[in-house]
C-alpha positions in Angstrom: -15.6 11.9 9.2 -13.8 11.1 5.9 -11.2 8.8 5.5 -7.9 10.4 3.7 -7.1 7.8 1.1 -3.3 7.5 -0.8 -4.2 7.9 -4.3 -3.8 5.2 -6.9 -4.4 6.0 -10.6 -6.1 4.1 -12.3 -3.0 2.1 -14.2 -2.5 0.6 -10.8 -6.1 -0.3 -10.2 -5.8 -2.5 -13.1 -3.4 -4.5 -12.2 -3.8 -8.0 -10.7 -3.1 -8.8 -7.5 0.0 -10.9 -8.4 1.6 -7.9 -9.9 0.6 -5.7 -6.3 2.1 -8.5 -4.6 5.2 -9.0 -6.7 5.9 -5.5 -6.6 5.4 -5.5 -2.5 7.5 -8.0 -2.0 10.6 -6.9 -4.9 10.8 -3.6 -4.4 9.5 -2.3 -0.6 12.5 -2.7 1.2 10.8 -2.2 4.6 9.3 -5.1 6.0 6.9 -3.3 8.1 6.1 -1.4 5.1 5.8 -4.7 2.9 3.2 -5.6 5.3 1.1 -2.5 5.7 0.9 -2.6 1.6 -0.5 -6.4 1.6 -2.6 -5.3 4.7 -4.5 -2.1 2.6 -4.0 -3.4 -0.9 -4.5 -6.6 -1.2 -6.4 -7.8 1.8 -8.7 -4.6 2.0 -8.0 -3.7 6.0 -8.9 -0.1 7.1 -6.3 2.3 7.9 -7.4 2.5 11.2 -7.6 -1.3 11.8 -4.1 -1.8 10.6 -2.6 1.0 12.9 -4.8 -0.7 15.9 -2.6 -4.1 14.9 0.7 -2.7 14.3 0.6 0.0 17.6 0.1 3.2 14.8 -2.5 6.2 14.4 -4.5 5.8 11.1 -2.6 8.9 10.0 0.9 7.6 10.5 -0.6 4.5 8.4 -2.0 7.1 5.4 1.3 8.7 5.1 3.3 5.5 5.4 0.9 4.5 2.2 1.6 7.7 0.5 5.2 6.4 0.4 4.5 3.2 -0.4 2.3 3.7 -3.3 5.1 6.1 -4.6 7.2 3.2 -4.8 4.6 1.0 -6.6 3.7 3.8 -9.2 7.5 3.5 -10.1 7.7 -0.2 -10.5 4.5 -1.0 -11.6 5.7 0.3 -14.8 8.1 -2.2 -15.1 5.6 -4.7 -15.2 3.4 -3.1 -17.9 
């Protein structure tokens, strides 16, 4: 079965990982959320393995990432 990924254009997948992670920590306001984003982005975990940690489906973790990465699109600019 296919895993549903959050898309990320490819601006984003240039960045380094201390932009990702300055952006994670300035500007997602939800801790939970902070740490799902380190979790997929930075340190590579499955959907599914992060929902299995934090007590989620891997769905409610893929549409928890579509918000998130909404919020990253928008400040990653800022760091361009």
């Amino acid at each position: 079965m296919a895993t549903a990924r959050p898309q990320v254009n490819d601006d984003l997948l240039a960045l380094p990982n201390t932009d990702w992670e300055y952006i994670i920590d300035n500007y997602i306001k939800n801790e939970e959320n902070r740490i799902i984003a380190k979790m997929y982005y930075l340190d590579g975990i499955p959907q599914a393995d992060i929902g299995a940690e934090l007590g989620y489906s891997r769905s409610t973790i893929r549409d928890r990432l579509k918000g998130i990465i909404k919020t990253i699109e928008k400040y990653a600019k800022r760091q361009s």
